[in-house]
Steps between C-alpha positions, in 0.01 A plus 500: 500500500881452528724497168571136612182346450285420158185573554273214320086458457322176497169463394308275741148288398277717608686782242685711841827625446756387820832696505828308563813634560771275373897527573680502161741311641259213587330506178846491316542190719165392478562147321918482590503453836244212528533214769720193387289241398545123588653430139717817540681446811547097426662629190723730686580237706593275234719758324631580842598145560661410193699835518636374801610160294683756239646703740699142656550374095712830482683461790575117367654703208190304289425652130203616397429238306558212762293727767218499248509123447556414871138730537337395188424887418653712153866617469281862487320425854906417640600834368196690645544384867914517440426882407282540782711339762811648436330852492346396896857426531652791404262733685548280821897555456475882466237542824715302695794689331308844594426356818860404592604914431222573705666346760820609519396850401336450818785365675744761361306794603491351879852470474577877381257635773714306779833624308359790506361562887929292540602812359289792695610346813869403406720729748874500260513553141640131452154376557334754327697431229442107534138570533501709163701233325253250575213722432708589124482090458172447581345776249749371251333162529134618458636729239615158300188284570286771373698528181649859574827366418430398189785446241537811294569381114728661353507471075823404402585730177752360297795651240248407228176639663701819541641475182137500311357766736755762390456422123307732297113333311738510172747312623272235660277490188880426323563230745204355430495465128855393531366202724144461348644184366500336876139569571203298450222744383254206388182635644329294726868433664638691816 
């Protein structure tokens, strides 16, 4: 018997024994995965449907409130379907976001393999150098929609962050009592 099957016994009338062998995964989905019933699917329809009618209230710049009359559902049923349609929203901007990249990465490496056969059968060094100028621009390009060329942050250190970095524990534990009168140390308060 394979490790991926459960091994059950039922006991049948006449007091046999039959041995079933049962996917784990199907009886952990025994019960989940059941066919949409009649009910279910007009339900889903309905919520589907009225969805739709919040999705053109938001466009219309309607509030929640005025969406929920216009529907004659709760102010709690608005912000459920205005959560879930701005989520399918944002997931349909970044896939066609990821698909756009996909795209031009595409594009870009056609464009460095013809730079690239430009420059093995480029005769002077002009064109060769053309050829690897254009090639240079091309990986700088997929370098930047990729996010290689990220902007490096740099932490700008002041006089006074310098200042309090050199001074000694006693001095800052000075500094502190000196000032203790211009901080809140009320607990519960940050």
């Amino acid at each position: 018997m394979s490790d991926k099957t459960v091994a059950t016994t039922e006991s049948a009338k006449d007091g046999s024994t039959r041995d079933n062998r049962v996917s784990p995964i199907r009886t952990h989905l025994k019960g989940i995965l059941k066919p949409p019933t009649r009910r279910r699917s007009r339900v889903t329809r309905k919520v589907a449907a009225r969805r739709a009618e919040v999705a053109e209230c938001m466009k219309a710049h309607m509030t929640q409130r005025q969406m929920a009359m216009k529907l004659k559902v709760s102010n709690a049923t608005i912000s459920k379907d205005i959560k879930v349609i701005t989520d399918q929203w944002c997931n349909e901007v970044l896939l066609n976001i990821t698909a756009v990249k996909g795209r031009e990465l595409v594009e870009l490496d056609q464009m460095e393999a013809q730079a690239a056969k430009g420059y093995r059968e480029s005769k002077t060094e002009t064109c060769k150098i053309r050829w690897l100028r254009t090639r240079l621009m091309i990986k700088s390009r997929r370098a930047k929609l990729i996010g290689l060329d990220s902007p490096i942050i740099h932490h700008h250190v002041t006089a006074m962050d310098k200042a309090l970095r050199e001074m000694s524990d006693e001095e800052l534990d000075r500094l502190l009592e000196q000032h203790m009168d211009l901080i809140d140390v009320t607990p519960g308060k940050s």
